[in-house]
N, C-alpha and C positions, 0 to 999 in steps of 0.2 A: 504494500500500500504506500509506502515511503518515496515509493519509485511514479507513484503518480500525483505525488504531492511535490514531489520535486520537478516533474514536466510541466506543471501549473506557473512553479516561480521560474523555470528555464523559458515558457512562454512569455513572461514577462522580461524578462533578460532579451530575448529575442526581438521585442515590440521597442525595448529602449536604443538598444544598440544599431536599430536602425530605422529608428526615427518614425515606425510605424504605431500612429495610433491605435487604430483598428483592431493591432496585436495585442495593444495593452488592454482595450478593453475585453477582450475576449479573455485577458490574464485574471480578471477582475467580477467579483459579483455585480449585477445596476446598482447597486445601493452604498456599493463599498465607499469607505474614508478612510482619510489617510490626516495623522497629523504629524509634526517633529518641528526640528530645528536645524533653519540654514545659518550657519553660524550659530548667534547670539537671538538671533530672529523667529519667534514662534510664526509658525506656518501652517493651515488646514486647508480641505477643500475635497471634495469629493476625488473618485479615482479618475471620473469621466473627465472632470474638469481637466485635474491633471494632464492627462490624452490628449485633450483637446486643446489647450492652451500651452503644456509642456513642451512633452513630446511631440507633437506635429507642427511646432515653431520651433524646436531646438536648432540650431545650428548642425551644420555637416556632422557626423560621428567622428569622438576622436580614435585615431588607430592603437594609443594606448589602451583605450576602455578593454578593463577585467574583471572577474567577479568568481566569487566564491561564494559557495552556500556552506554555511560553516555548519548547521544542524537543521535535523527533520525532528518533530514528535507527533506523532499520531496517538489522538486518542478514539476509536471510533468514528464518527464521523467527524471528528476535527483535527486539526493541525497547527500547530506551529514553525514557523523554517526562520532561519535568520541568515541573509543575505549580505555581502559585503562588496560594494562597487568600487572600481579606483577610477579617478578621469572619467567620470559623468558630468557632463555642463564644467566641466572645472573643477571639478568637487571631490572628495570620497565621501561616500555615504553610508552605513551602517543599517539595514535595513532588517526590523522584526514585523515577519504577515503573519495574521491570523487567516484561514483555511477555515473553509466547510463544503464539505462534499456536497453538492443542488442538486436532487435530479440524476444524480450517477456521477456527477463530473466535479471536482475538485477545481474550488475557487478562490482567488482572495477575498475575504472582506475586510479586511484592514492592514492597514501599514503605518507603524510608529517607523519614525527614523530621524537622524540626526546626522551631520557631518562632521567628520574624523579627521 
């Protein structure tokens, strides 16, 4: 199960790294949120928004962009995975999603994150 909770945040890896919104939202439940900190700056907003505003105005990908999922936990229908990006927009970001399996299919519905 660990393995399809990790093609969930690898869909999401995949939607950032190249600029596809479309992918992210597919990474995401409709309803999902997301809050953290750029910098010193509290930041929220839906996942859609993100998508849409983010990712599909980001700038070119950079060819440094890497990432690591550092852990999976499953409990039954849920999940936790904790994510770590380098060189996104400029940034490294530390990323904890909350999971829950919709329907058969394994989703984000939230993302705490912060930059490192």
């Amino acid at each position: 199960m660990s393995d399809e909770v990790r093609a969930a945040v690898e869909l999401y890896v995949t939607g950032v790294r190249t600029n596809d919104a479309a992918t992210v939202k597919r990474a995401f439940s409709d309803d999902a949120v997301m809050w953290g900190y750029l910098g010193p700056d509290f930041v929220t907003q839906s996942a859609a928004s993100f998508a849409d505003n983010v990712v599909a105005t980001a700038p070119a990908p950079d060819p440094a962009y890497s990432y690591e999922i550092h852990s999976i936990e499953v409990t039954g229908n849920i999940a936790s995975a904790v994510l770590e990006e380098q060189a996104y927009l400029g940034a490294n970001f530390r990323n904890n999603f909350g999971l829950v399996k919709i329907d058969g299919v394994w989703r984000i519905t939230s993302k705490v994150f912060t930059t490192v």
